[in-house]
C-alpha positions as CSV (number, residue, x, y, z in Angstrom):
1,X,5.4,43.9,31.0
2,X,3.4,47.4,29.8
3,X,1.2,48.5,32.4
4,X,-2.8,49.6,31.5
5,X,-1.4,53.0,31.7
6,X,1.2,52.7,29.0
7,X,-0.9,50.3,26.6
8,X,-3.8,53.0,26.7
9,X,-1.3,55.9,26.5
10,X,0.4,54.4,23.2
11,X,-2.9,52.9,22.0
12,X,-4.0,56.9,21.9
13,X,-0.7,57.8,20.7
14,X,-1.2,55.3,17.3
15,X,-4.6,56.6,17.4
16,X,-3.7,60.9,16.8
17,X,-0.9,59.4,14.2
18,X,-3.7,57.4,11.9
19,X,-6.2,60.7,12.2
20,X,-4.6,63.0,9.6
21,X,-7.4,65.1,9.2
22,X,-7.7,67.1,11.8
23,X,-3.6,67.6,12.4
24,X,-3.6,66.6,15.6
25,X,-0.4,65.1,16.8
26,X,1.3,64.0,20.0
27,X,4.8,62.3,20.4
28,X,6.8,61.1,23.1
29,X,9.4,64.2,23.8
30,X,12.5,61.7,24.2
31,X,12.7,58.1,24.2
32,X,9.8,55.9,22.4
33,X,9.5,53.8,25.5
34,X,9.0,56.6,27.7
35,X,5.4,57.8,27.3
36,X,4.8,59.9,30.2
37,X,6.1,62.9,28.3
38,X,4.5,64.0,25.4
39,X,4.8,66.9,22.5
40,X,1.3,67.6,21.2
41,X,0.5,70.4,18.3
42,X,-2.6,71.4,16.9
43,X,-3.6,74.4,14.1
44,X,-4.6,77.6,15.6
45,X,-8.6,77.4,14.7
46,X,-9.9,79.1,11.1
47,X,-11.5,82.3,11.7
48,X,-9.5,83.5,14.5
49,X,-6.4,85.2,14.9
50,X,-5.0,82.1,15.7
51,X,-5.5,81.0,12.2
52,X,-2.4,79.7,10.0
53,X,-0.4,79.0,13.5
54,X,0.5,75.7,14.8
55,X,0.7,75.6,19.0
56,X,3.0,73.0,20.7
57,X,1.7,71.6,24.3
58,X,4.2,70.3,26.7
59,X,1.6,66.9,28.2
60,X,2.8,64.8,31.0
61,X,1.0,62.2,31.6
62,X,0.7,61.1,35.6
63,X,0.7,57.6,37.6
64,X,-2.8,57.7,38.0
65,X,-4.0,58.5,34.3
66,X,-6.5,58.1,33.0
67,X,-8.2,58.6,36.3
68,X,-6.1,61.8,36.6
69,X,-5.7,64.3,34.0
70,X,-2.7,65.3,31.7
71,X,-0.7,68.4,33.0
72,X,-0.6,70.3,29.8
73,X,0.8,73.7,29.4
74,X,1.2,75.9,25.9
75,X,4.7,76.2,24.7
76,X,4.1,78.0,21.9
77,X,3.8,81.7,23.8
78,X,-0.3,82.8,23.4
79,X,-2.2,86.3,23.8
80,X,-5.6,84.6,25.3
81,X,-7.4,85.0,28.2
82,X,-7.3,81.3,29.6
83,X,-3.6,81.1,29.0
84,X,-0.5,82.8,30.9
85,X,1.3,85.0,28.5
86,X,4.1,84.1,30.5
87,X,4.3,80.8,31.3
88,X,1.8,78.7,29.1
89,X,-0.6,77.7,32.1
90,X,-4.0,76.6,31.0
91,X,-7.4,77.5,32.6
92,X,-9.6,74.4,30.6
93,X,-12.1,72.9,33.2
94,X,-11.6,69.9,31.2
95,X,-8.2,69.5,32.6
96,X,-9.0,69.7,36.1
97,X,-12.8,69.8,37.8
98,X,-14.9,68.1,34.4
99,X,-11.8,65.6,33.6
100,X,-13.7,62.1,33.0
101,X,-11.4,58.8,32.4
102,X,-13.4,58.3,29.7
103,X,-11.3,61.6,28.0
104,X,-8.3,60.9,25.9
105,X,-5.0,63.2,25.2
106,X,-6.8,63.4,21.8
107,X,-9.4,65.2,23.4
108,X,-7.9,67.1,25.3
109,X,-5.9,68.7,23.0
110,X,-8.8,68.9,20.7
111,X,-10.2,71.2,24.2
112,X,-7.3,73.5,23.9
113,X,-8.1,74.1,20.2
114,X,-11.5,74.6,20.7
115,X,-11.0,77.4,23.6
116,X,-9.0,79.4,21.2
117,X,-11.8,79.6,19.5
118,X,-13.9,80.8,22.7
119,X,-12.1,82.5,25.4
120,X,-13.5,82.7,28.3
121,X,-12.3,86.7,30.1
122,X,-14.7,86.0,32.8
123,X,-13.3,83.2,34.1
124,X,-9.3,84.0,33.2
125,X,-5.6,82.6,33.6
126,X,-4.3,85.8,32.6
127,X,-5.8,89.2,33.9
128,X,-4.2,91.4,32.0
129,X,-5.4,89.7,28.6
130,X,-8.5,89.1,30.3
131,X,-9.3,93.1,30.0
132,X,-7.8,93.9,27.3
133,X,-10.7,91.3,25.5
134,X,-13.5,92.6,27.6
135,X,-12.2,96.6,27.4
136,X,-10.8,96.7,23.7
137,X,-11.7,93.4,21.5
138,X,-10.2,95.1,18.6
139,X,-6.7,95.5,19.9
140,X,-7.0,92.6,21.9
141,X,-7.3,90.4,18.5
142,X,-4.4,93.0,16.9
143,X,-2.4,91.4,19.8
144,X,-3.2,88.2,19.5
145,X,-2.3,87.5,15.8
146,X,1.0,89.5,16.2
147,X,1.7,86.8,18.4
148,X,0.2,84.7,16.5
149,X,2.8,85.5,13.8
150,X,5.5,86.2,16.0
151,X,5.2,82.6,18.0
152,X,3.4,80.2,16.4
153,X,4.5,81.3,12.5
154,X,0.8,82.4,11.3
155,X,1.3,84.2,8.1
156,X,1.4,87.8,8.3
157,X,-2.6,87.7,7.0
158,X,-4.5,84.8,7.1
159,X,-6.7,83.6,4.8
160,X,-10.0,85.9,4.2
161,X,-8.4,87.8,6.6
162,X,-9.3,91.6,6.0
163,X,-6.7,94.5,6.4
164,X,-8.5,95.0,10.2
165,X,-7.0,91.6,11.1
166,X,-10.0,89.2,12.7
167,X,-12.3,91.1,14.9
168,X,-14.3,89.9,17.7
169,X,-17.4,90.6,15.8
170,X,-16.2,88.7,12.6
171,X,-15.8,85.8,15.2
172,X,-19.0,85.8,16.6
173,X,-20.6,86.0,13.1
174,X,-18.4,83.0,11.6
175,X,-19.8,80.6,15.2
176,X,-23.3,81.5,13.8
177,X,-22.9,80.3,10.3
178,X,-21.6,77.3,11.6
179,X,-24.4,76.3,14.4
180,X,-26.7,76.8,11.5
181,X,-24.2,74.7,9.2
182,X,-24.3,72.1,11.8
183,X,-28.1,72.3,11.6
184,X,-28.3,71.7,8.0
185,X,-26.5,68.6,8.3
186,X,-27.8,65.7,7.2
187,X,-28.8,63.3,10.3
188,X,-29.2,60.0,8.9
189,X,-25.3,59.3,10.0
190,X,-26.6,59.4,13.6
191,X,-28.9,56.5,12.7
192,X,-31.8,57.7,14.9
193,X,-29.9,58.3,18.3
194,X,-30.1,62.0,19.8
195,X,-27.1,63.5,18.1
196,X,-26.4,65.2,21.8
197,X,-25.9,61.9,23.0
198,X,-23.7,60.6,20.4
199,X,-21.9,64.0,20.0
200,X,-20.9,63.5,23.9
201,X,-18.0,60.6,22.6
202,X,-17.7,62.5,19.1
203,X,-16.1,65.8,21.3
204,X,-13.6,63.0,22.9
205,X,-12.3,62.7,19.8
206,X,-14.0,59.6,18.2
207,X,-15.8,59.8,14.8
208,X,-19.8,59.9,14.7
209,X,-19.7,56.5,12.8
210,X,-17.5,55.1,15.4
211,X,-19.4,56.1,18.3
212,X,-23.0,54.9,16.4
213,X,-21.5,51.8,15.6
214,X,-20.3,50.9,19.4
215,X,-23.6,51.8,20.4
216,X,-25.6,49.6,17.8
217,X,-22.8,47.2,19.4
218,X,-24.0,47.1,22.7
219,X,-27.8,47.9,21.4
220,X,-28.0,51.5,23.3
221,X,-31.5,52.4,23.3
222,X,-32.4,55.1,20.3
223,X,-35.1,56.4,23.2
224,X,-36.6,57.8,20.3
225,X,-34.5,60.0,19.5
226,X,-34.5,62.1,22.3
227,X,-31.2,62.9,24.4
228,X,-30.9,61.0,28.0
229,X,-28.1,59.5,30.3
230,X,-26.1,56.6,29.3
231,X,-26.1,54.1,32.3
232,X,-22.6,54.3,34.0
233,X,-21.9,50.9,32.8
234,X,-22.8,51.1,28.6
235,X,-20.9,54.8,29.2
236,X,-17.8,52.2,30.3
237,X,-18.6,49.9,27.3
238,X,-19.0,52.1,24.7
239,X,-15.4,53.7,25.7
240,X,-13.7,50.7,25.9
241,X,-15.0,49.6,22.4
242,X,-13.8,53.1,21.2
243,X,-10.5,53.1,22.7
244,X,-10.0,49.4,20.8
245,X,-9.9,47.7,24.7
246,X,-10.9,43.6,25.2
């Protein structure tokens, strides 16, 4: 008889397969029944000179999951400061210190495409990266798509890409357009909950409909729209109800 751990494990698994649009995918690495090894891709992140790539993430998945986290490394080789250039180790907090078993392999990996987009030199895996983005940011994203092109088969120039290749000043000026993008939005969809609140499940990996309709569910106090701490217990709930558990 499947344990919790492998129900939840291929309940995520059917999960990444039936979310097409944001070409996320993990797979077992061998045999179906064996779920503790996975293969996960994701797109390297628009804007970036990880753009047009697609990065493959060795994830195995310990006994005590999901109160431990997945040990993920990159196998696809990347130039960035939180990775090793050499051997794919990963410096994510969200894989260690800020893992919650509320967190799915969806978003974890959904993490690892998201720190692409926002390296982190201060806090690095890999020094030597680390300086180059903090000494030279223009070579350091010249480096970075050549591997990019070399490694994870990004086209020679991406898309909107200038003859410069993506600079680091060209990144910070794409984030900006899209936290005032993301202001623009139209709230209705988060039905008068504090979108903070909501968004909390939503960067798991679960859609903002899915995560306002678990909480009109359980009847999660809109507090007036302001943001505030889910009890331990509805936090537990909600999760369950997201993750399609009894």
């Amino acid at each position: 008889m499947a344990s919790n751990r492998t129900r939840r494990i291929t309940k995520e698994i059917a999960d990444i397969r039936a979310d097409t649009h944001s070409q996320i995918t993990a797979e077992p690495v061998g045999d179906d029944d064996d779920v503790t090894n996975l293969r996960g891709t994701f797109p390297g992140p628009p804007g970036t000179p990880y753009e047009g790539g697609t990065y493959k993430i060795d994830i195995k998945i310990p006994t005590e999951y999901p109160f431990r986290p997945p040990v993920m490394k990159f196998l696809t080789r990347v130039w960035h400061p939180n990775v090793s250039s050499q051997t794919g180790a990963i410096c994510l907090d969200t894989l260690s210190s800020a893992w919650s078993p509320i967190l799915t392999i969806k978003a974890a990996l959904l993490s690892l495409q998201s720190l692409l987009s926002t390296p982190e030199p201060k806090d690095p895996q890999d020094a030597e990266v680390a300086s180059m983005l903090l000494r030279n940011p223009k070579e350091f994203d010249r480096v970075a798509r050549e591997w990019a092109v070399q490694h994870a088969g990004a086209p020679r120039k991406a898309a909107g890409e200038g003859s410069g290749g993506a600079t680091t000043e060209s990144l910070r000026q794409l984030e900006q357009k899209e936290r005032e993008d993301r202001d623009k939005e139209d709230l209705s969809k988060y039905d008068g909950y504090n979108r903070q609140l909501i968004d909390r499940f939503v960067h798991m990996g679960f859609d903002v409909d899915q995560v306002v309709s678990a909480f009109n569910y359980y009847g999660i106090d809109r507090n007036g729209g302001e943001d505030y701490e889910l009890e331990e217990a509805y936090m537990g709930d909600v999760t369950a109800r997201l993750l399609g558990e009894p």
